[in-house]
C-alpha positions as CSV (number, residue, x, y, z in Angstrom):
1,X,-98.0,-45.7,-19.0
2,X,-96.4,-49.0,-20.2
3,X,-95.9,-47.6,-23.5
4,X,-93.8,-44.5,-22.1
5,X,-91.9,-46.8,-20.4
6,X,-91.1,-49.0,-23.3
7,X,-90.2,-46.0,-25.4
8,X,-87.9,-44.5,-23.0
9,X,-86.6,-48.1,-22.6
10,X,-86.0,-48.4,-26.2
11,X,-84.6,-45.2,-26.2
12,X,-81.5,-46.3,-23.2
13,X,-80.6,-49.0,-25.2
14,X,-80.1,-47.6,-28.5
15,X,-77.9,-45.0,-27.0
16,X,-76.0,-47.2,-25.2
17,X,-75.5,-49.1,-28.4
18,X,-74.6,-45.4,-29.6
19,X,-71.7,-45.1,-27.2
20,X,-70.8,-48.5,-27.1
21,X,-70.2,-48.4,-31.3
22,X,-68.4,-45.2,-30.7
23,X,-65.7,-46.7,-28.3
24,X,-65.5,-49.8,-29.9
25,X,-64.2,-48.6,-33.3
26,X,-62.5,-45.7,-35.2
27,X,-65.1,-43.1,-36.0
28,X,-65.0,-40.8,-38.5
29,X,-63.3,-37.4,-37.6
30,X,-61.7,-34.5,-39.1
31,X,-62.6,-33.4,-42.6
32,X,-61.0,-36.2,-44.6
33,X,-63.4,-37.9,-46.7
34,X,-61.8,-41.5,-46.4
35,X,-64.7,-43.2,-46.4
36,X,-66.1,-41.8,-49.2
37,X,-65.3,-44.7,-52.1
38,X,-66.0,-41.2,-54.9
39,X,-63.4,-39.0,-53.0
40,X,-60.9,-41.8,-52.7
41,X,-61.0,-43.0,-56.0
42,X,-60.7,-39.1,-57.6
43,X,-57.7,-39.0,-54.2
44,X,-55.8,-41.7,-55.9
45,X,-56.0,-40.5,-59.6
46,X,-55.1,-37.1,-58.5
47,X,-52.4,-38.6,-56.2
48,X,-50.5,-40.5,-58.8
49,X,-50.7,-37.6,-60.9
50,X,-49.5,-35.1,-58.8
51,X,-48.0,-36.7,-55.7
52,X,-46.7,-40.0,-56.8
53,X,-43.2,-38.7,-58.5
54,X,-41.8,-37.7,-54.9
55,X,-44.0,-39.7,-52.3
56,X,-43.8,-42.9,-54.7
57,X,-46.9,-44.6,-56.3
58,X,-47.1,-47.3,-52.8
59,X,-46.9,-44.2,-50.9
60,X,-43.4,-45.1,-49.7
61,X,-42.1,-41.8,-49.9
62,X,-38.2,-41.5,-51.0
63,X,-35.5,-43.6,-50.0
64,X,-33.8,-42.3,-46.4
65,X,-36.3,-39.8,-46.0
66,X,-35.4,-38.7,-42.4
67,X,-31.5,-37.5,-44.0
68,X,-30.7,-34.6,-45.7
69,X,-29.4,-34.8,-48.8
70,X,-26.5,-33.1,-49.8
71,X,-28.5,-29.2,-50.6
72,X,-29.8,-29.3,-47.1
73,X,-33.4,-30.7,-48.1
74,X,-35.5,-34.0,-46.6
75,X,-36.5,-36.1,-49.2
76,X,-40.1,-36.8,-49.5
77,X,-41.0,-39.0,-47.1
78,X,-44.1,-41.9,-47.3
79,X,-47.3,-41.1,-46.7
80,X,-48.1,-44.7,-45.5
81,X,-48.3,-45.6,-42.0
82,X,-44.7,-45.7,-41.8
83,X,-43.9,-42.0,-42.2
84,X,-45.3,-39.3,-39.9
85,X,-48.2,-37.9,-41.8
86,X,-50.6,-39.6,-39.4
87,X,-49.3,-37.1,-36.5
88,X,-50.8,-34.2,-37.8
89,X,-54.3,-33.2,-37.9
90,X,-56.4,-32.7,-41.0
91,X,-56.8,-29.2,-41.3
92,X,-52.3,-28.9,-40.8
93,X,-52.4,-31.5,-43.5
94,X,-54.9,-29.3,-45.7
95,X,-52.6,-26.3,-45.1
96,X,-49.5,-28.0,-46.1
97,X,-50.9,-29.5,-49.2
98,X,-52.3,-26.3,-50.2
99,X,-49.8,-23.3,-49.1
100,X,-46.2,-26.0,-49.0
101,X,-44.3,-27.6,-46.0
102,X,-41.7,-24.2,-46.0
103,X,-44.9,-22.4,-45.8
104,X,-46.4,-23.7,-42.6
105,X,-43.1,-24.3,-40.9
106,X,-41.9,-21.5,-41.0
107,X,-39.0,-20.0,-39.2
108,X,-36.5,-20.4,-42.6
109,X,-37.6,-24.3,-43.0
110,X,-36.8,-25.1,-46.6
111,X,-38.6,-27.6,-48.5
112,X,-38.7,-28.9,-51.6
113,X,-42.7,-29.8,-51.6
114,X,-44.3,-26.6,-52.7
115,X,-48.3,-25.3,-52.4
116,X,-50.7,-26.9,-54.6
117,X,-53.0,-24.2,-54.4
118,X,-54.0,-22.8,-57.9
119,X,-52.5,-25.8,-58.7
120,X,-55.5,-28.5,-57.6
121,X,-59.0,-27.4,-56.3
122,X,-60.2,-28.0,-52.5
123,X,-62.0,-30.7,-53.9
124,X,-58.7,-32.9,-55.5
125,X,-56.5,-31.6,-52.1
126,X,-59.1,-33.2,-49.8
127,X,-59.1,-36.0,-52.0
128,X,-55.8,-36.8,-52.0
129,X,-55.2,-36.5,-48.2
130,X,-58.3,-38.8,-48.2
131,X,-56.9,-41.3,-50.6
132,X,-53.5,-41.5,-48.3
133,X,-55.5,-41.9,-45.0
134,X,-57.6,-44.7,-46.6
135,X,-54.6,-46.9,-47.1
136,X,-53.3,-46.7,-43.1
137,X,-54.1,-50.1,-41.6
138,X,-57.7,-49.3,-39.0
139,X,-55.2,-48.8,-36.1
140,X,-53.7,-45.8,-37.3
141,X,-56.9,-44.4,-38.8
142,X,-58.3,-44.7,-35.2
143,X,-55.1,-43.1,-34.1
144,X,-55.4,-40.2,-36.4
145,X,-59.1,-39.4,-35.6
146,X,-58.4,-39.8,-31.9
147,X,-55.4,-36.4,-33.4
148,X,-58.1,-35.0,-35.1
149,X,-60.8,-35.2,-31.9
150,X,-58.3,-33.3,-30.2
151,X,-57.3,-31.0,-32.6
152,X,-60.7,-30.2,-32.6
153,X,-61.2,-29.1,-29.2
């Protein structure tokens, strides 16, 4: 009898510990492998391959993003924690990367950032997106996941 009652003991406390890790830090959610040292390290080559010309190589994106330029177009805007690419969840992030901004807007939206499907693999696209949310400071990684839990639902 004592020993049941030490196991199920043991067991209350290292789920509370569960829960109590799970509020106390960002988790991992979504489909971003950012925590994967492999996918970020391919996400950065292929980023300043691919990406880096428009979004810049600090991920700063273009000067005055948020203004259209003289043909009607945004320019690129940063990827860091300063633009807006934290709002979105992963799998709108995915679709953008892969089908284009114009794409997924919709509705006559013109961009100049096109698909990169056929382009780069699943793999690379993942990557990359992975790569970007690496480099957010933990506060907007939490921020993003907390997106992501609720895009989820």
């Amino acid at each position: 009898m004592k020993k049941g009652v030490a196991v199920t003991v043991a067991a209350g406390l290292a789920a509370a510990g569960y829960y109590w890790l799970a509020e106390s830090g960002p988790q991992a959610a979504g489909i971003l492998p950012y925590q994967d040292p492999e996918a970020v390290a391919l996400g950065k080559a292929v980023y300043l391959d691919q990406c880096a010309s428009c979004h810049g190589a600090d991920l700063q994106g273009e000067p005055n993003w948020q203004d259209r330029d003289s043909d009607g177009y945004l320019p690129a805007p940063p990827q860091d924690e300063s633009g807006h690419t934290w709002h979105h969840p992963d799998a709108q992030l995915l679709a953008i990367t892969r089908r284009g901004v114009a794409e997924v807007v919709g509705n006559g939206y013109r961009s100049r950032m096109g698909g990169f499907a056929g382009v780069l693999t699943e793999e690379e696209m993942l990557a990359v997106l992975a790569y970007i949310k690496s480099r957010w400071p933990a506060e907007v990684i939490a921020r993003h996941n907390q997106i992501n839990s609720q895009a989820d639902n």
